[in-house]
SEPADREN-772137 format. One record per atom (N, C-alpha, C, O): x negated, y negated, z negated; residue in three letters; atom name; residue number from 1. Coordinates in pm, 1 decimal, always signed. Each point is the difference from the previous one (the first is absolute). Layout:
- X; Y; Z; ALA; CA; NUM
...
# end
This chain:
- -85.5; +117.2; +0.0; UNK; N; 1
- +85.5; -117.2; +0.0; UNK; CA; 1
- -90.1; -123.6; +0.0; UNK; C; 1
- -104.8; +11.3; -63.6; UNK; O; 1
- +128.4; -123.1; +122.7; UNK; N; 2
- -56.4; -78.8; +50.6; UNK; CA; 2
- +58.4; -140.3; -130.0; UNK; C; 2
- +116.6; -39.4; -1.5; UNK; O; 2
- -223.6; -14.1; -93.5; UNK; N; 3
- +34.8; -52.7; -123.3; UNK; CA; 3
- -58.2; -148.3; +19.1; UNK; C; 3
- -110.3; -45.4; -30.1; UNK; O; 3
- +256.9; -33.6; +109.5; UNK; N; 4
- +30.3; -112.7; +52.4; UNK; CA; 4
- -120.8; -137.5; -113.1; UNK; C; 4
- -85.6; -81.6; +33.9; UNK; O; 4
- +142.3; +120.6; -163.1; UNK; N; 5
- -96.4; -114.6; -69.2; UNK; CA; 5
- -132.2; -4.1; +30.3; UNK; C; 5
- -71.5; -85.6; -52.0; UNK; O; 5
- +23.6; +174.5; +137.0; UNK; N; 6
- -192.2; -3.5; +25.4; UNK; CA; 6
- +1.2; -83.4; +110.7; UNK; C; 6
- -110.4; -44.1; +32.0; UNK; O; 6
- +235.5; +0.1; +56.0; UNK; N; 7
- +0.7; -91.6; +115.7; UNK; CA; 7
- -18.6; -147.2; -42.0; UNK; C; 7
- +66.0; -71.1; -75.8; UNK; O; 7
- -132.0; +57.2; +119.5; UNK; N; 8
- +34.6; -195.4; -16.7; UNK; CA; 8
- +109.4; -61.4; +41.0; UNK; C; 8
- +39.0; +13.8; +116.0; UNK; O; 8
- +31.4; -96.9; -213.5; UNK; N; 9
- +148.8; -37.4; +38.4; UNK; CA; 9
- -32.7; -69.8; +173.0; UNK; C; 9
- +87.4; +36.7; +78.5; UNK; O; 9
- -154.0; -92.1; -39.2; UNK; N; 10
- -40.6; -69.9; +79.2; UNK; CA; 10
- +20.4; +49.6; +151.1; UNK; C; 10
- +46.4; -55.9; +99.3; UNK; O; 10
- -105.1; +196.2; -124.4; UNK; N; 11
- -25.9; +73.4; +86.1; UNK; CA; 11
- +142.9; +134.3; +39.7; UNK; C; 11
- +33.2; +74.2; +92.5; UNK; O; 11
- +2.0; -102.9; -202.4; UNK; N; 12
- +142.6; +79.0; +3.2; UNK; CA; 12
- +139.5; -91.1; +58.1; UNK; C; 12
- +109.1; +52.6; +21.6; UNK; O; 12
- -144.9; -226.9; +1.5; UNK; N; 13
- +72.0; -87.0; +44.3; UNK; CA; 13
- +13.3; +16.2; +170.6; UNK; C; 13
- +92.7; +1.9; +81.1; UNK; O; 13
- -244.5; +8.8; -76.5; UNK; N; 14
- -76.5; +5.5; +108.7; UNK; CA; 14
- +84.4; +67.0; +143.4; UNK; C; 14
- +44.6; -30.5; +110.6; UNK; O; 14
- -63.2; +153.2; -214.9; UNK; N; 15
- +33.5; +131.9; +48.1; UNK; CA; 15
- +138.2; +19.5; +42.9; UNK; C; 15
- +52.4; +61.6; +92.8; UNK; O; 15
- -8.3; -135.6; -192.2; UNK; N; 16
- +180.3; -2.3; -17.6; UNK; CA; 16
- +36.9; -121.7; +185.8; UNK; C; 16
- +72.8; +19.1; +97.4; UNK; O; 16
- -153.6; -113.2; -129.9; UNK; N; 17
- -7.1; -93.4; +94.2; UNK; CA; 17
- -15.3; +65.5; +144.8; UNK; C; 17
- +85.8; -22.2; +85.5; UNK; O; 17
- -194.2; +101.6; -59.7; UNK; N; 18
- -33.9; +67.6; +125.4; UNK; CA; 18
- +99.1; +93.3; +62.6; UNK; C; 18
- +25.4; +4.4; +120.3; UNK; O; 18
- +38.6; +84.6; -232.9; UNK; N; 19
- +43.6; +99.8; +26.7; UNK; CA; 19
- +175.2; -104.6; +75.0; UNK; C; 19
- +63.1; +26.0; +102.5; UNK; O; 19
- -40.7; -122.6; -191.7; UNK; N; 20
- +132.1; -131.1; +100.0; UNK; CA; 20
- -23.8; +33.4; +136.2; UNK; C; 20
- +62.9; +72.3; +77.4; UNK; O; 20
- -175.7; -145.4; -62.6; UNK; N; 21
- -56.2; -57.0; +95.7; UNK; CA; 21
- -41.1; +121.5; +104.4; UNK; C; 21
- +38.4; -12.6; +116.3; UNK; O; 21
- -113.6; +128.0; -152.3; UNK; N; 22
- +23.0; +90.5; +114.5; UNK; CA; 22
- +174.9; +45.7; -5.9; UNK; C; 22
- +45.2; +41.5; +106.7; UNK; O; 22
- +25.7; -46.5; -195.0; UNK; N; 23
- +109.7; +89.3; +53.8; UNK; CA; 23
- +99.1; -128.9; +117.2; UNK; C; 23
- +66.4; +28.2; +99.7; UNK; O; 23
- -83.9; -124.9; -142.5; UNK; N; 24
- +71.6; -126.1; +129.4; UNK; CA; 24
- -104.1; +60.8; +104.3; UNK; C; 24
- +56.9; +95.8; +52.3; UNK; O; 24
- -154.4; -107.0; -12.3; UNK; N; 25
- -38.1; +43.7; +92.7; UNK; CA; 25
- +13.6; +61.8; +61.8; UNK; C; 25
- +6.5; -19.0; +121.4; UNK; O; 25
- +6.7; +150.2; -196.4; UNK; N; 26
- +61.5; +124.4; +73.6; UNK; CA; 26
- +136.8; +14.9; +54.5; UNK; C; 26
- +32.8; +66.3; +98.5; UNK; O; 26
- +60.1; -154.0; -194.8; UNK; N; 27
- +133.9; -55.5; +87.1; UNK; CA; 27
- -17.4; -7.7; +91.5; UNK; C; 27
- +14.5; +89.6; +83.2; UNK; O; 27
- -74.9; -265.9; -52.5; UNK; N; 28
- -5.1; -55.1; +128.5; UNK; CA; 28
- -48.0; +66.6; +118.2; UNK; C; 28
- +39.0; -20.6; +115.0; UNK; O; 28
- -140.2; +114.8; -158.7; UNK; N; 29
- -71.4; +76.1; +114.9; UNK; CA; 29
- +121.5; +70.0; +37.5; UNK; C; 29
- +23.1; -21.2; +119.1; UNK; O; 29
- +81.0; +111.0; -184.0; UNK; N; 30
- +140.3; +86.1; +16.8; UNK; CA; 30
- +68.0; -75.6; +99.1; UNK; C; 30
- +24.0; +50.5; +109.7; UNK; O; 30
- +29.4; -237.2; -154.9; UNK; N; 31
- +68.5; -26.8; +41.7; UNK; CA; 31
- -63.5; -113.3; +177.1; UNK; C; 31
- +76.7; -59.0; +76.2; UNK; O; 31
- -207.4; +65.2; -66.0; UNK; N; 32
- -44.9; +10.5; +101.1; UNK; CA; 32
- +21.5; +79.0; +105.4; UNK; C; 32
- +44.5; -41.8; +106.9; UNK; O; 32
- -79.0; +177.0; -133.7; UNK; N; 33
- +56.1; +156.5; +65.9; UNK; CA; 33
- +128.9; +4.6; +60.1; UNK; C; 33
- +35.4; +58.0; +102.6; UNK; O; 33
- +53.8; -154.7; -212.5; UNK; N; 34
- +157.8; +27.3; +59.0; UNK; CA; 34
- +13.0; -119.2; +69.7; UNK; C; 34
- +86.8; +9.0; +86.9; UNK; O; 34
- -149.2; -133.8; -93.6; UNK; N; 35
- -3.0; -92.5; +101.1; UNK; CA; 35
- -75.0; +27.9; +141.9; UNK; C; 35
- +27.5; -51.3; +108.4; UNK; O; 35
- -105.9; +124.3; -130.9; UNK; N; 36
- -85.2; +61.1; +171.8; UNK; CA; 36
- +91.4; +92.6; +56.4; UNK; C; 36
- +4.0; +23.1; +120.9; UNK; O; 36
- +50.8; +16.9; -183.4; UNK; N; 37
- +99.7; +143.2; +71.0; UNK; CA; 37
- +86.1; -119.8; +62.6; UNK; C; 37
- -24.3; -46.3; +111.4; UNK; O; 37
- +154.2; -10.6; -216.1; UNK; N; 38
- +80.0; -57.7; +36.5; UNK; CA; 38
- -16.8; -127.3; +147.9; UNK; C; 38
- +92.3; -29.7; +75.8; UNK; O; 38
- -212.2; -16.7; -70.9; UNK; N; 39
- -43.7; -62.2; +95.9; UNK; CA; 39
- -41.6; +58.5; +122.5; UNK; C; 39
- +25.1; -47.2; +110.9; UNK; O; 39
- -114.3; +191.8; -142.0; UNK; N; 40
- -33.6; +107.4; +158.7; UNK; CA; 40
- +153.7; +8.9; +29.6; UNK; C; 40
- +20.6; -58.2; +106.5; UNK; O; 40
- +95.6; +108.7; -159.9; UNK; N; 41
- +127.7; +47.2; +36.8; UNK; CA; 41
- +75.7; -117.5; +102.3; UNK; C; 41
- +83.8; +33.7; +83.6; UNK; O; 41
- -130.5; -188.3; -105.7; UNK; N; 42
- +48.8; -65.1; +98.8; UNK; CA; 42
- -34.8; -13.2; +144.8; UNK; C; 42
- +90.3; -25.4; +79.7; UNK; O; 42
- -192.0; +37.8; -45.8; UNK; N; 43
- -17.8; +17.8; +120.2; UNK; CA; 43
- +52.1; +93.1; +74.6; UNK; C; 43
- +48.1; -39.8; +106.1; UNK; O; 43
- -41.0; +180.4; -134.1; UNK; N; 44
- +111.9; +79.5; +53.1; UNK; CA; 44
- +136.6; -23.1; +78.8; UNK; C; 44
- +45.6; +22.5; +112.1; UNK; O; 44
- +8.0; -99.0; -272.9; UNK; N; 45
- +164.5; -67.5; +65.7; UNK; CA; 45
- -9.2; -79.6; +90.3; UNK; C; 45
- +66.8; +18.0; +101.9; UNK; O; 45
- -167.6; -147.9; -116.5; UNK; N; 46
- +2.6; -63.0; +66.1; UNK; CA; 46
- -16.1; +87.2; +168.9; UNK; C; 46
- +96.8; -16.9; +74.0; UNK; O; 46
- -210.1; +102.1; -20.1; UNK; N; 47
- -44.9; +37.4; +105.5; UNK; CA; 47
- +152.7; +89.7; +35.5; UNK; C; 47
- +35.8; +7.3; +117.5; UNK; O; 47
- +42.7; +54.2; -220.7; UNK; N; 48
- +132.2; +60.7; +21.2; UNK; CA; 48
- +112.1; -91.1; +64.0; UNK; C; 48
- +73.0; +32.5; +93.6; UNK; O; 48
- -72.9; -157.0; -164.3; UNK; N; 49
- +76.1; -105.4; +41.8; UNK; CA; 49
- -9.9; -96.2; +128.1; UNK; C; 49
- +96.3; -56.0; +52.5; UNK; O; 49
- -250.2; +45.9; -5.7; UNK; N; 50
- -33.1; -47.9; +57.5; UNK; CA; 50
- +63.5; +94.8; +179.2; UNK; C; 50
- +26.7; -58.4; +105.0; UNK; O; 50
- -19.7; +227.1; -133.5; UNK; N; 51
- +7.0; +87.9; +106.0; UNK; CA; 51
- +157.6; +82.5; -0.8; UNK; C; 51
- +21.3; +111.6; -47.4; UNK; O; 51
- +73.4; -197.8; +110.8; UNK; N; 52
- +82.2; +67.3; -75.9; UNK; CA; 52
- +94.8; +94.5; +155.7; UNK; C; 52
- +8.9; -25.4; +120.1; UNK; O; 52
- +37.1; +121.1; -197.1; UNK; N; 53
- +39.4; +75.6; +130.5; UNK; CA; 53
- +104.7; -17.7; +114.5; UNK; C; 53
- +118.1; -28.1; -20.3; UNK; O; 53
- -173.2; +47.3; +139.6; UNK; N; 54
- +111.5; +20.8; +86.4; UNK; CA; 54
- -28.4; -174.2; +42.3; UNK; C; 54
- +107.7; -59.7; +2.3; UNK; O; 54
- -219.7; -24.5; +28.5; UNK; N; 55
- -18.8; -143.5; +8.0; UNK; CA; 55
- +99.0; -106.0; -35.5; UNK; C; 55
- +46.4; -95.3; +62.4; UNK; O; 55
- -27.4; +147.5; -195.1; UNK; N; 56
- +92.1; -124.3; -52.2; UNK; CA; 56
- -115.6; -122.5; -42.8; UNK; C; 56
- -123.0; +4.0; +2.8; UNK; O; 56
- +201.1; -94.2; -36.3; UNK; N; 57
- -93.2; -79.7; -94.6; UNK; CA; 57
- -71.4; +4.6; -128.4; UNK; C; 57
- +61.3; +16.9; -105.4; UNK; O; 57
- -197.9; -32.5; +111.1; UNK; N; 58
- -65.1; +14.5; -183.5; UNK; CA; 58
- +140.1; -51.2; -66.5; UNK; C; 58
- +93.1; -64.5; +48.2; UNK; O; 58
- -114.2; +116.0; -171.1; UNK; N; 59
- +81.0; -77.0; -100.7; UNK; CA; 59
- -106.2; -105.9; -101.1; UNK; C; 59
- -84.6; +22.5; -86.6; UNK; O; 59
- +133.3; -128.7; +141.6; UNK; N; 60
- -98.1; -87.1; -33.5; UNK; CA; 60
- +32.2; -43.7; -178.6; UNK; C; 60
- -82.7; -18.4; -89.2; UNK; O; 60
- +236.8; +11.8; +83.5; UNK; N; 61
- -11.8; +10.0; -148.2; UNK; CA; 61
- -66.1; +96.9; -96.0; UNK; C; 61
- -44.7; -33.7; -109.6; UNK; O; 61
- +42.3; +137.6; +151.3; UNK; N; 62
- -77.4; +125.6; -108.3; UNK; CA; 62
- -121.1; -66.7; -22.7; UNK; C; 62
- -42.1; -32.9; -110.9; UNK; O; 62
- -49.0; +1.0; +289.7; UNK; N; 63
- -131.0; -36.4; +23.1; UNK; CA; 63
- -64.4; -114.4; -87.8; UNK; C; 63
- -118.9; -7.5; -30.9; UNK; O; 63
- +249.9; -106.2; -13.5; UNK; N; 64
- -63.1; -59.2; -79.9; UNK; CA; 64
- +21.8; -10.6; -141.7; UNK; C; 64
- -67.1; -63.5; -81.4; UNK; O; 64
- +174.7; +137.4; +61.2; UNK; N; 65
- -13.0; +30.6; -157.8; UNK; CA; 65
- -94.4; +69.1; -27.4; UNK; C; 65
- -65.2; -48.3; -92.5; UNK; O; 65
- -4.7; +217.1; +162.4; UNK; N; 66
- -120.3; +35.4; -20.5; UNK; CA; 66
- -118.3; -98.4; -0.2; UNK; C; 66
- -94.5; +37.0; -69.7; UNK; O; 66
- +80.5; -152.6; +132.2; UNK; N; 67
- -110.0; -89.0; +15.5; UNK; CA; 67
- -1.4; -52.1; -159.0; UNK; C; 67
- -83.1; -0.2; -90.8; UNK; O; 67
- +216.2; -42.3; +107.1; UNK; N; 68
- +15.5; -82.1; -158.9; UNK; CA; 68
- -29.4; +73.4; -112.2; UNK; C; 68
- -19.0; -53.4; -109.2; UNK; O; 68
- +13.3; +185.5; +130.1; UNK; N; 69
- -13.4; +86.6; -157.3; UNK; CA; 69
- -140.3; +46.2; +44.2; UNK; C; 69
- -50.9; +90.0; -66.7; UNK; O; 69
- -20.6; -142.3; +175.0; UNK; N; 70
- -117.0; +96.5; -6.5; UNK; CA; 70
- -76.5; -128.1; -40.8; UNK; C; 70
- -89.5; +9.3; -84.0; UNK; O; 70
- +127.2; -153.1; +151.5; UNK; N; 71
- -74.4; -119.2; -82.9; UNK; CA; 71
- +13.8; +3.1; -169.5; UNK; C; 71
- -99.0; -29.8; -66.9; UNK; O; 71
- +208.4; +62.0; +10.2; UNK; N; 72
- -13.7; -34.4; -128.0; UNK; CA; 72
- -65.4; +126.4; -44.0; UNK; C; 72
- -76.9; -7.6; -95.8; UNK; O; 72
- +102.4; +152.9; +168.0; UNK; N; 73
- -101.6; +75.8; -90.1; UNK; CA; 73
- -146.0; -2.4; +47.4; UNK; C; 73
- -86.6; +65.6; -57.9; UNK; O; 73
- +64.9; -131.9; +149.4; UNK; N; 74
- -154.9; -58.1; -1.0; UNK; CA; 74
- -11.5; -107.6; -102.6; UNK; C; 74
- -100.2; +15.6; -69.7; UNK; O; 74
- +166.3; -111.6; +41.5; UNK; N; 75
- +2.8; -97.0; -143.6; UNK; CA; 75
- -41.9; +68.0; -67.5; UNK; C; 75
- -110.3; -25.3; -48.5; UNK; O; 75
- +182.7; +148.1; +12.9; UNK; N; 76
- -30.1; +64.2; -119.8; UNK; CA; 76
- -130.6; +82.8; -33.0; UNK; C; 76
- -58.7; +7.7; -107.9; UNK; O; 76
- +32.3; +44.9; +213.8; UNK; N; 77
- -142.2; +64.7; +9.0; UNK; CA; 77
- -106.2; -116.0; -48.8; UNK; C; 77
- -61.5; +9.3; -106.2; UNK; O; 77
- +50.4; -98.9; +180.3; UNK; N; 78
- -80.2; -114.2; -30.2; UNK; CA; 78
- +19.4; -11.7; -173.6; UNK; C; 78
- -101.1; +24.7; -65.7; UNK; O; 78
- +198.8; -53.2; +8.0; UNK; N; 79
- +27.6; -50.6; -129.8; UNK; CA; 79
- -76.0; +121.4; -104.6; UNK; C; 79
- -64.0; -32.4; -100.1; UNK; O; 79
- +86.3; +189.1; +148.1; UNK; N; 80
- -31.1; +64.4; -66.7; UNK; CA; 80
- -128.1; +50.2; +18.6; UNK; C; 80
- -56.3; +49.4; -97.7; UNK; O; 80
- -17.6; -53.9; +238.8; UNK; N; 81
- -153.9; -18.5; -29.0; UNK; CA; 81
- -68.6; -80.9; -96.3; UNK; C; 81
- -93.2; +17.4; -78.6; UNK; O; 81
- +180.1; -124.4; +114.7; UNK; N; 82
- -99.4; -130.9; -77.2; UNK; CA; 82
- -16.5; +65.1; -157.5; UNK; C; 82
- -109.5; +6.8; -55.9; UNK; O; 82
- +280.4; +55.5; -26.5; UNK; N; 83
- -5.8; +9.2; -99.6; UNK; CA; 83
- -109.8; +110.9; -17.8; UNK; C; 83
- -66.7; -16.0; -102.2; UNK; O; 83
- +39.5; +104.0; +164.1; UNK; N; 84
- -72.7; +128.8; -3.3; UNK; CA; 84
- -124.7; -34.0; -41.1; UNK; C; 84
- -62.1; +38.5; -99.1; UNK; O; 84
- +19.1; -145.3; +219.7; UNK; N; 85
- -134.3; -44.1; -1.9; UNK; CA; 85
- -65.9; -96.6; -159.3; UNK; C; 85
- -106.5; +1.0; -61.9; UNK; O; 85
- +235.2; -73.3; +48.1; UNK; N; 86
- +9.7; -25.1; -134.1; UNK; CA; 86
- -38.5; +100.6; -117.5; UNK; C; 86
- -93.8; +8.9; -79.3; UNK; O; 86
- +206.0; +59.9; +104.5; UNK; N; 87
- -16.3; +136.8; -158.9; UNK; CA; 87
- -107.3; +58.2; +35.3; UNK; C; 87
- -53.0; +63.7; -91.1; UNK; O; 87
- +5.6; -61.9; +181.2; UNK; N; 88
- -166.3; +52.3; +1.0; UNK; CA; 88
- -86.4; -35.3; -70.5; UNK; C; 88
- -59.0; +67.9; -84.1; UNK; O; 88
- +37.6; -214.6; +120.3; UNK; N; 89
- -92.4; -90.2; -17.2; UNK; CA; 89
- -20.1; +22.0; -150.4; UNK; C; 89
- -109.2; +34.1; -45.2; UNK; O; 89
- +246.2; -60.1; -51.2; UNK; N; 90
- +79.7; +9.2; -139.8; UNK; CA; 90
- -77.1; +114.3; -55.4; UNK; C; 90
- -67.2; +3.1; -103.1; UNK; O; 90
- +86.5; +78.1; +179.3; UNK; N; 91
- -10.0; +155.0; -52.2; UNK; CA; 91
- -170.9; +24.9; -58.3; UNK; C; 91
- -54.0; +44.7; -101.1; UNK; O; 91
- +3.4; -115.5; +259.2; UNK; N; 92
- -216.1; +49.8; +3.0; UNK; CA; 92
- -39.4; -129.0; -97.9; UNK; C; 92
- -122.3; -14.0; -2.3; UNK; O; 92
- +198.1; -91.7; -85.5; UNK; N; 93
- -42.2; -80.3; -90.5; UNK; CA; 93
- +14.0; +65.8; -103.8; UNK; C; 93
- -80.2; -18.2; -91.6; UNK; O; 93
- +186.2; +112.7; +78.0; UNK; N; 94
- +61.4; +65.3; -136.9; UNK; CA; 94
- -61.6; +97.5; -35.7; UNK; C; 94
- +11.6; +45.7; -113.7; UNK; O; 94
- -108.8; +17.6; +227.5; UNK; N; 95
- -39.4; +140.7; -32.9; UNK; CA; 95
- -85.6; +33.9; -76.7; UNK; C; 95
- +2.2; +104.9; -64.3; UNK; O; 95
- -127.4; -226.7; +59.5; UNK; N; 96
- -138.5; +26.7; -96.7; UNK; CA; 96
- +55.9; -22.8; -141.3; UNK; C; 96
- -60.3; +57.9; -90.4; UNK; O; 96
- +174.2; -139.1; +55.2; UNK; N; 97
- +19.6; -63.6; -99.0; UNK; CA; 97
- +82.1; +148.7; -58.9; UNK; C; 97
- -44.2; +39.9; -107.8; UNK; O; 97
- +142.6; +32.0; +161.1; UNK; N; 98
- +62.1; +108.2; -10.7; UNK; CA; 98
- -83.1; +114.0; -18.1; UNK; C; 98
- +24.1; +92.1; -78.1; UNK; O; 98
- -161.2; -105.4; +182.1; UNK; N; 99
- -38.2; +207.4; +19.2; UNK; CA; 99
- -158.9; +3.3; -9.8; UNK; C; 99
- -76.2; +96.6; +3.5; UNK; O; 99
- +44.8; -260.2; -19.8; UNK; N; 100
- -159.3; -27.7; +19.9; UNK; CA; 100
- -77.1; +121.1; -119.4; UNK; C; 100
- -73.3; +96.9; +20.0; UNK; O; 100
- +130.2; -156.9; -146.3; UNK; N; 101
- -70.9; +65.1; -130.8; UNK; CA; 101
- +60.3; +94.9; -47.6; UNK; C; 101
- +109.5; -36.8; -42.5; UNK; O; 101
- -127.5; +140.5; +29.1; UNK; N; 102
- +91.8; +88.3; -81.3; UNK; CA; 102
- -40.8; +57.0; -110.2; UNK; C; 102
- -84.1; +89.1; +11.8; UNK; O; 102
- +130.3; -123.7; -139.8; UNK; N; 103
- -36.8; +24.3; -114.4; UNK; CA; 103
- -113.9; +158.6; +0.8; UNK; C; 103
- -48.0; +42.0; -105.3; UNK; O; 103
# end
């Protein structure tokens, strides 16, 4: 058993701190994944919409609501790199202070 009072409160903050900070990370990286899927899946419709059978006309409404949801889930990709790149950054400051010394 592992007898917490030999830790330095400091380092047990630390730790407590890192372990935040990687688990948001690991979110965002999740909810990245479901923003790349959801964004590869538009081009499809669109190239579906764009070809439609028997030479009717594209359906240009589908064509640009897919545009419109593939701009905002490109917004979103952007927003959640940045945060990623963030909780990184967070994370490799937290780590010596968390895993540097170990009793």
């Amino acid at each position: 058993m592992l007898d917490l009072t030999t830790i330095p409160e400091d380092t047990i903050i630390a730790r407590g701190q890192y372990a935040t900070v990687r688990s948001a990370h690991e979110d965002a990286k999740k909810q990245l994944s479901i923003l790349c899927g959801q964004f590869a899946n538009i081009a499809p419709g669109v190239l579906r919409a764009m070809q439609p059978a028997e030479d009717e006309a594209p359906d240009m409404r589908t064509v640009n609501e897919l545009l419109a949801t593939g701009a905002a889930t490109l917004s979103k990709i952007e927003a959640c790199i940045d945060d990623i790149e963030k909780l990184s950054m967070q994370r490799a400051a937290l780590k010596h202070a968390a895993w540097g010394k170990r009793p």
